[in-house]
N, C-alpha and C positions, 0 to 999 in steps of 0.2 A: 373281530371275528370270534363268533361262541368256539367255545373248546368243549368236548364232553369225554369224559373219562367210562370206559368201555371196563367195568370189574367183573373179575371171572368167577361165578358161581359157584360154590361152597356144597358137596354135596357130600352123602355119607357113603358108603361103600358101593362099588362100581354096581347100580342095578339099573333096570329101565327107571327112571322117573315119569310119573304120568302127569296131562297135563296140569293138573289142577293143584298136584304138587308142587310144578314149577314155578306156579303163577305166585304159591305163597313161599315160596325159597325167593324169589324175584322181591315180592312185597318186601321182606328182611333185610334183603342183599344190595337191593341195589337205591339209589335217590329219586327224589321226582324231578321234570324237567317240565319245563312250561314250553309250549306251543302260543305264543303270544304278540306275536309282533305283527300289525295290522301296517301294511305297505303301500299300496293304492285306496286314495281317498274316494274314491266312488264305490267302495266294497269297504263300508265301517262295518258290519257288523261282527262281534269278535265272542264266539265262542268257548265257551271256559275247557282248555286241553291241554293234560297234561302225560308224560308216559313215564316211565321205567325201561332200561334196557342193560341186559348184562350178556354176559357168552362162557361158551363151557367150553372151548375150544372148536367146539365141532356142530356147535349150534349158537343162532342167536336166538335171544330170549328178549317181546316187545310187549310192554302193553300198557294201552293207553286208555286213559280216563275224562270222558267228557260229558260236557253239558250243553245240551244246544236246543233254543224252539222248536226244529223244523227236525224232525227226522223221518228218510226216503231212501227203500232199498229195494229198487228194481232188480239188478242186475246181477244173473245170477250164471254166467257164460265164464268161465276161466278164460282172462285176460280181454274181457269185456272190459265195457264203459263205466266201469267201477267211481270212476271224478265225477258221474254227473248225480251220483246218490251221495248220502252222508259218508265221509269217504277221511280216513288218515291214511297217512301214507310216509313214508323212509326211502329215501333215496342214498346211495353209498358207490361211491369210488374207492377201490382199491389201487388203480393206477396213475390219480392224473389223468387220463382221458374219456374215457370211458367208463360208464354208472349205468345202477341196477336202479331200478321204478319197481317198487313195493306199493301196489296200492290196494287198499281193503273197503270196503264198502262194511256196512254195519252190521250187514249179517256174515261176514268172513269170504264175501266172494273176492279173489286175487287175481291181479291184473300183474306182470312181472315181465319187462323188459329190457336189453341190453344194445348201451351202444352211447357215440360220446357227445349227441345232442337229442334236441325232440326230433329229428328226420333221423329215416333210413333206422329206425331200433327193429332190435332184433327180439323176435320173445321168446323167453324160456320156454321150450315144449311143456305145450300143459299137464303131460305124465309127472313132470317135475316139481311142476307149480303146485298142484294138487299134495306133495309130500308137505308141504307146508301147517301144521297144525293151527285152527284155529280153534277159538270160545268166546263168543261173543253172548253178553247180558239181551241182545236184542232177538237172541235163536238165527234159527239159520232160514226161516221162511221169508221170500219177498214180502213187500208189502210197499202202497202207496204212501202218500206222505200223509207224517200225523202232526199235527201243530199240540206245544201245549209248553211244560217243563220236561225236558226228560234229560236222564243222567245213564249211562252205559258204558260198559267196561269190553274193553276186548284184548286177549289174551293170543300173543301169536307165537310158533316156536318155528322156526327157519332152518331148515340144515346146511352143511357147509353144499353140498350138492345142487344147490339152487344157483348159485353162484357159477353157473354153468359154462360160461363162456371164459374162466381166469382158472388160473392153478395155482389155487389154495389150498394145503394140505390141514393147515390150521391158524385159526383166528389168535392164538397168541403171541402178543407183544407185536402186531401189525398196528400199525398206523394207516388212517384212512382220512377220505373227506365225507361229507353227507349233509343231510338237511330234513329233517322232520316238519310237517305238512298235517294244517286239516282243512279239507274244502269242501263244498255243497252245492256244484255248478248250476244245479236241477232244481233246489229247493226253494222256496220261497224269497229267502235271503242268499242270495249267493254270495261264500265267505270265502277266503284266500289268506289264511292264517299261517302264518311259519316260525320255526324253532331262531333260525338265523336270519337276519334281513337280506331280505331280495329287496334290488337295484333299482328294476328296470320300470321302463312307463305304464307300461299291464303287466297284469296279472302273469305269469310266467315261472313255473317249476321248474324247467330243464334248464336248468342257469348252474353249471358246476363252479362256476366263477365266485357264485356266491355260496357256496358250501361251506362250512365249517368244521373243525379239526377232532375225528374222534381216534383218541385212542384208546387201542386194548390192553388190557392187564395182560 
């Protein structure tokens, strides 16, 4: 099972950080992690994705870097069908039973719900979701699918408030499980790529069984 090491961002005297400062305090701070492990053999196609992630106590800090043919971003609905466009995504337990669904689609639209499998999840009211900062290289306009080479970056910042359904005062020195994801259900090539290997016969992210070990600084 992956283990990933959660470092707490380095910043200079208490002020707002914007996002773009974050994104490059993130670049210095924190490592890359690959998104790599192709699970089901009827879905080979394997997009090159990597991210970064670190936390200030009271926010996490995501962003991930990819490459892929086919990129499609319909969905532009908080806590929409965000899986069936070019789609990363963070999945995290706090308790052992129960995990949050981060999922972003390529222009920053977020899909965010709670609960301890794929039935009966609960969504974070989208006033909440919406706190979420995004920056995505792709902008924020839908658009159908465009075939070609493309590479895009997206830049996310979470606050501890999202995390809505648990009582966490602060992310330091917590221990968690989770699984970072990039899929494209819609696209051309439909891909099911994950940080940690998943198990099962299909394709399937609500699997906390298979999650992996992050800790925070």
């Amino acid at each position: 099972m992956a283990q990933l090491f959660v470092n707490k961002i380095k910043t200079a005297a208490k002020k707002e950080v914007k996002l773009s400062e974050a994104a490059h305090l993130l670049e210095n701070q924190a490592i890359l992690h690959s998104i790599g492990h192709i699970n089901w053999e009827n879905f080979p196609y394997r997009p090159d994705v990597q991210f970064r992630i670190a936390h200030t106590g009271d926010q996490i800090w995501l962003k991930f870097y990819v490459k892929e043919k086919h990129i499609l971003a319909r969905e532009t609905r908080t806590n929409g069908d965000v899986y069936k466009d070019s789609c990363v995504e963070f999945f995290v337990s706090f308790d052992n039973e129960n995990y949050y669904n981060f999922e972003f689609n390529g222009i920053g639209t977020t899909h965010l719900a709670f609960g301890p499998g794929r039935n009966n999840r609960k969504f974070v009211p989208a006033k909440t979701v919406e706190k979420i900062e995004t920056h995505s290289s792709l902008g924020s306009e839908p658009f159908e699918e465009k075939t070609g080479n493309f590479e895009w970056e997206m830049m996310i910042r979470i606050p501890l408030e999202c995390f809505a359904y648990s009582k966490i005062n602060s992310l330091n020195e917590l221990s968690a499980k989770g699984n970072f994801y990039k899929c494209g259900d819609e696209t051309s090539e439909p891909h099911f790529v994950t940080w940690n290997p998943v198990g099962t016969d299909e394709p399937d992210y609500h699997q906390p069984g298979y999650f992996g070990d992050l800790k925070f600084e």
